[in-house]
C-alpha positions, 0 to 999 in steps of 0.5 A, a space after each residue: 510516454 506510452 499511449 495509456 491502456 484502454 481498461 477492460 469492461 470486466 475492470 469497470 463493471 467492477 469499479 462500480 460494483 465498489 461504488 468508485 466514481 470516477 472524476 473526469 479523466 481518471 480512468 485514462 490516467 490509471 491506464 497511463 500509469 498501466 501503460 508506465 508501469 509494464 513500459 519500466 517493467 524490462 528495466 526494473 522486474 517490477 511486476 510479475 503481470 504483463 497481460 493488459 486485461 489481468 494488469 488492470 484487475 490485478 493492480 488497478 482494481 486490487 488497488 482500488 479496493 482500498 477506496 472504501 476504507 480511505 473514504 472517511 479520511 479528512 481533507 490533506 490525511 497522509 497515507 503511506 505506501 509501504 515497500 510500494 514497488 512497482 507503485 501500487 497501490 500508491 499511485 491508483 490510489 493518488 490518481 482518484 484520491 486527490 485529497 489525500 497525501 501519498 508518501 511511498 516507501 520503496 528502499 531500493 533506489 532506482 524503484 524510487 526514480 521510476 516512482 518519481 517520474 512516474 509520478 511527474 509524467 501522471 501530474 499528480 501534486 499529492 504523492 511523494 517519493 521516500 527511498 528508505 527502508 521500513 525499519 529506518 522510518 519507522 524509527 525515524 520521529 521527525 519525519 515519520 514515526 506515528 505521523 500518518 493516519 494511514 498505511 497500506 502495504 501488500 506483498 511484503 510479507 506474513 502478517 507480523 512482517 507487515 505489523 512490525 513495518 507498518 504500526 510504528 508509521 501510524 498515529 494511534 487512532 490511525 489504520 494499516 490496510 494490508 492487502 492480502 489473499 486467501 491465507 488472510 485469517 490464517 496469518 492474522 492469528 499467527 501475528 495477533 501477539 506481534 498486532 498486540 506488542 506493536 499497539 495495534 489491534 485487529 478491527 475486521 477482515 474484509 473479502 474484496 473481488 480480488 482476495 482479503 483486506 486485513 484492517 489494523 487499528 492503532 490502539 495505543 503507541 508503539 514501544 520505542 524498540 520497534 521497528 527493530 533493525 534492518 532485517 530483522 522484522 523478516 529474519 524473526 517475525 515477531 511471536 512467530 515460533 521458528 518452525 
């Protein structure tokens, strides 16, 4: 196993900047999935971002911008990690949200072993690893439709991509968290009638150090026919005119 990455002190000036108060041994352990995650990344193209320093802004504290939104969640909430790659921001979130479940959602099978080892080299109880597609599980009511009371999902798609992916997995009263960039208002007006279709509204857009978090409500249920099928959510965005 490689030696964890030591973290920059721009990465923790920032950290407590969001108010993230780390239990002990936290930050050694996000440095060790940082370590797991560029060591896999020759075998698996799971990352773009191989420099150490902008890693630890770009995954770590880009994950970690979550937190604050998560916070309020009872003991044992489950969160879903949607189309979770190369794991984040499932795997920083596990690491210093123990309370809280983690199901990631990654469709491409050998993503899901490095995911899974990752996972048992960290020792990290709360998360498990689901190799499926968005469009399936969200149609899936046994195990995953409307059964979490959180989603998180970034750069997977536009906005009404990411609603069709994500609002059918969230139990009404529950949220999808997508994080997003400098495009975020611009997206979320493009999807605002897919939002509204899918039973979700829109309740904020918050600027976090590292780009926009857009803030879903599930309002009401989503209508049986969505998600539709494997493909389509990304083939015909959803009240998206062709151009």
């Amino acid at each position: 196993m490689p030696d964890p990455l030591p973290p920059t002190p721009e990465f923790l000036a920032a950290a407590a900047e969001l108010g993230i108060d780390f239990d002990p041994g936290d930050v050694e352990r996000l440095g060790r999935f940082l370590a797991i995650l560029l060591d896999a990344n020759s075998r698996f193209n799971l990352t773009a971002i191989t420099d150490p320093a902008e890693a630890w802004r770009r995954h770590i504290l880009d994950a970690l911008t979550l937190v604050p939104l998560l916070a309020d969640l009872p003991e044992n909430a489950r969160v879903i990690d949607v189309g979770t790659g190369g794991g984040v921001p499932g795997l920083p979130l596990a690491i210093v949200m123990p309370a809280l479940r983690f199901t990631l959602l990654e469709a491409t099978g050998k993503k899901c072993v490095y995911l899974r080892q990752a996972a048992e080299a960290l020792e990290l109880k709360n998360v498990e690893v689901v190799n499926d597609r968005a469009e399936r599980a969200g149609q899936d009511a046994k195990n995953h439709r409307e059964r979490y009371d959180a989603a998180v999902i970034r750069a997977v798609g536009a906005m009404a991509i990411i609603a069709e992916y994500a609002l059918p997995l969230v139990r009404k009263g529950g949220l999808v968290l997508a994080v997003k960039g400098a495009k975020a208002d611009e997206e979320v007006e493009a999807a605002r009638l897919a939002i509204g279709l899918l039973g979700g509204r829109v309740a904020d857009i918050q600027t976090t150090p590292t780009g926009r978090i857009v803030v879903l409500e599930k309002a009401s249920l989503t209508p049986r026919d969505y998600p539709r099928r494997d493909g389509e959510p990304a083939r015909e965005p959803l009240g998206v005119k062709p151009k």
